[in-house]
N, C-alpha and C positions, 0 to 999 in steps of 0.2 A: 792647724794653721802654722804658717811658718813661726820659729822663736823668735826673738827679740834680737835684733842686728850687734845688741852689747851684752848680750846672755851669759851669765856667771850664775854659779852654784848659789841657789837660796836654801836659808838654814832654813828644813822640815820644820815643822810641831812636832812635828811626831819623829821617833825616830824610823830610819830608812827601811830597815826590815820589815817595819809594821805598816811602812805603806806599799812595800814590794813584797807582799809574802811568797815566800819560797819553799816546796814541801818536794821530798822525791820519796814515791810511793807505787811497787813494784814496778820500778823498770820508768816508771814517768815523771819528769822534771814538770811539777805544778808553778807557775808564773801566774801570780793574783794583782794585779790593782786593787789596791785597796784605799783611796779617798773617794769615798762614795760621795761626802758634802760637796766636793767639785765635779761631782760627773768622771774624777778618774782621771781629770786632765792632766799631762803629763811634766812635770819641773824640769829642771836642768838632771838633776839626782838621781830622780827617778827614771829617767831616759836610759841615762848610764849604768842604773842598777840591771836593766833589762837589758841592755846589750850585753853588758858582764853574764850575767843568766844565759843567755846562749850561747855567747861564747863557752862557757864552762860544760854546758852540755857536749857539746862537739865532740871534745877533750874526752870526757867523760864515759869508760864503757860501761857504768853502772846506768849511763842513763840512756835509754832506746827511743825514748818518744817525747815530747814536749807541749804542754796544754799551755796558752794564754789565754786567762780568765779575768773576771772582775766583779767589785760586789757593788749592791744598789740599783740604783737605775740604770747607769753608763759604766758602757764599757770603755768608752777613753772617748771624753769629750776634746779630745786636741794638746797640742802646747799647749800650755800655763803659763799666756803670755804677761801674767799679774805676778807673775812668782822670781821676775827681775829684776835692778834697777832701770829706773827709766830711759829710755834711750837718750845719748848723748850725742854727740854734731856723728853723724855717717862719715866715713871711713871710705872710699873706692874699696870694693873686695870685702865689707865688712859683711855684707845680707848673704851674698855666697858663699862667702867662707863657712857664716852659720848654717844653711842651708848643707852645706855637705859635711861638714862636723857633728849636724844634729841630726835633724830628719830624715835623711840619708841615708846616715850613718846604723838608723836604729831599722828601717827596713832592709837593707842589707844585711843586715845580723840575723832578720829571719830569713832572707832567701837563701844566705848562706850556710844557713845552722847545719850541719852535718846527720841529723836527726829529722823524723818526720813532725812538724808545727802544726798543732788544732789550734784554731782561733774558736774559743768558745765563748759568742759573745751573745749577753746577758741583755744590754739594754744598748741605747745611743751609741752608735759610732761613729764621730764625726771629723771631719779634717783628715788629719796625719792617725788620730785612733782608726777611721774607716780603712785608711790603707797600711797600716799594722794588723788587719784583719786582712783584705784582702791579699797581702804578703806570705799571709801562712799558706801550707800545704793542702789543708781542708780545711772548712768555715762550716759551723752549726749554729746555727742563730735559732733564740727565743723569739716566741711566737712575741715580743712587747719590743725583739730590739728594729733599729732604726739605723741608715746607714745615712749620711750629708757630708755632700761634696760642699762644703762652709765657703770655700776660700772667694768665690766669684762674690760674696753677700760681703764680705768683707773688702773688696776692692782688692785684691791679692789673687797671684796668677799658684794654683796647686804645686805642694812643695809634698818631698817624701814618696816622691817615687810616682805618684796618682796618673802623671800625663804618661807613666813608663805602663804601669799595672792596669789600668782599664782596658786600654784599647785593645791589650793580650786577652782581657775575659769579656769584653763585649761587644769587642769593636769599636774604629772609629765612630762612628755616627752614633750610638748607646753611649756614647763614653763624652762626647762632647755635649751629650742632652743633659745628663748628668754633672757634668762640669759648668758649664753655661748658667742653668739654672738656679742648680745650689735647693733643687727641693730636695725633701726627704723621702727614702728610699727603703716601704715597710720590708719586714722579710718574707716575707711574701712572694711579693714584686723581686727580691734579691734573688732569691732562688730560683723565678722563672728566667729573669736574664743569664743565670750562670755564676752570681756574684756567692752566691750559697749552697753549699753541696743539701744540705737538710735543714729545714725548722722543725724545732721539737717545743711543745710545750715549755711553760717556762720552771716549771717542777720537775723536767725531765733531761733538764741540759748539765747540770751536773753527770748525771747516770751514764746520759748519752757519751761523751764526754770522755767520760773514764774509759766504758769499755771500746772505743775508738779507739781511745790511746794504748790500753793495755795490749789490744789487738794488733796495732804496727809495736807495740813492745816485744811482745813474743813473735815477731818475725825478723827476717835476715838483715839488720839495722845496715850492712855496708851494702847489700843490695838497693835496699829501698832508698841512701844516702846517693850512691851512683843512678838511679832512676831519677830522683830528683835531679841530680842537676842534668843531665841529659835533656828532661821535658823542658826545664828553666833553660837552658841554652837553645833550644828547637826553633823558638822564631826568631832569634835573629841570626841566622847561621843558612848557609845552602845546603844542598840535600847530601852533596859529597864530604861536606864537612861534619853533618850529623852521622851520616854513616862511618864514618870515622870515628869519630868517638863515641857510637856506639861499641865496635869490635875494639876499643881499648877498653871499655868500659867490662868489656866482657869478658876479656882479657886478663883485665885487674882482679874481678868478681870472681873468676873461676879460681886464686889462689885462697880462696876464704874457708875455713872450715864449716861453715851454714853453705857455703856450695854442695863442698862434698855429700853435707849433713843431708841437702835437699836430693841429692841424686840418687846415694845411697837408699832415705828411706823411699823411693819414688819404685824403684829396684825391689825392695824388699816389701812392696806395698803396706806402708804403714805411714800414719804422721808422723811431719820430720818435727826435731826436738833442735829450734837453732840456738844458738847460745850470742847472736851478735859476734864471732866470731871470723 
């Protein structure tokens, strides 16, 4: 759900590491939610610790791939709209401003990430956590998680990209039955709309998970960086403009050493060894 229209940084309990846990394990920047007691909902702090997290991968050539995960039941049950002061007299430009500073702000950081984003989600995703899911690159959801468009149950029009990100994976008319109603959407049901690439057991999404990730780790990470944003620019663009940045795209890709790497061993009939290069 959208933030609090006067949202300022609330002091953790905890401290900020140990509610954002952070691991890089061959080649994979691991992104944990870790306030399982709120479903995962997400603070002012917490928001920014995870935009900083991808940010930093981008940057980052030790890191090739990038998993968002979470422990407990929920995988991000929404803003932490308890975790502010209470709102004071509105401002003109005060709900927008938050709205593009916040929610915005942190789906963007994944469609931006320069690396490929597994949402590996665990339990509940609802609000702005469902479209931090549906933001990543690929989506693997346990057989117990849950996906809820919250905001229509709360008198609130979808914030964090939701009216941008649906209607690209289900379409208009899927995407407003979902918005409209505000029920819940098993994974199941997610996977056959398109919303979930796989459901895996819930003892198995971890496993799953890793070697997903390890597997665009060990491939051409500026290849697979320029593919993403190619497909992320494809619908809103014409056909002569996608074909255009295609042949720069490929352009750019062909000075990479994992090009070379790919042609050579392609040539030499053996598996290519890319180094993200």
């Amino acid at each position: 759900m959208t933030d609090s229209p006067h949202e300022s940084p609330a002091p953790a309990q905890k401290p900020l590491d140990s509610l954002i846990r952070h691991t890089t394990d061959n080649a994979v920047s691991w992104i944990t939610l870790d306030r399982p007691e709120a479903m995962n909902a997400l603070t002012w702090d917490q928001r920014e610790r995870v935009i900083e997290l991808l940010t930093a991968a981008s940057a980052d050539p030790d890191v090739r791939a990038v998993v968002i995960t979470a422990t407990g039941r929920g995988f991000c049950a929404g803003a932490d709209l308890r975790a502010g002061p209470p709102a004071g007299k509105r401002v003109p430009g005060d709900v927008a401003r938050t709205v593009r500073l916040g929610a915005q702000r942190l789906i963007a950081a994944v469609l931006d990430c320069e690396k490929p984003v597994i949402a590996a989600v665990n339990g509940t995703a609802a609000g702005i956590g469902a479209h931090l899911a549906f933001a990543c690159d690929l989506v693997l959801a346990a057989e117990p998680a849950r996906f809820i468009e919250v905001f229509a149950r709360r008198g609130l029009v979808p914030d964090g990209g939701g009216a941008y990100l649906l209607p690209r994976l289900v379409g208009p008319q899927r995407a407003k039955e979902l918005m409209f109603f505000g029920d819940a959407l098993s994974a199941a049901d997610a996977e056959r709309m398109g919303l979930v690439n796989r459901v895996v057991p819930a003892e198995e999404l971890e496993k799953t998970a890793r070697a997903w990730a390890e597997r665009l780790a060990a491939g051409p990470t500026r290849a697979l960086a320029l593919t993403k944003q190619l497909v992320n620019a494809s619908l809103d663009t014409d056909r002569a403009t996608a074909f255009a940045a295609e042949a720069a795209a490929q352009e750019i890709n062909m000075t990479t050493a994992d090009a070379t790497e790919g042609v050579t061993s392609f040539v030499e009939r053996r598996s290519p060894r890319f180094t993200g290069h």
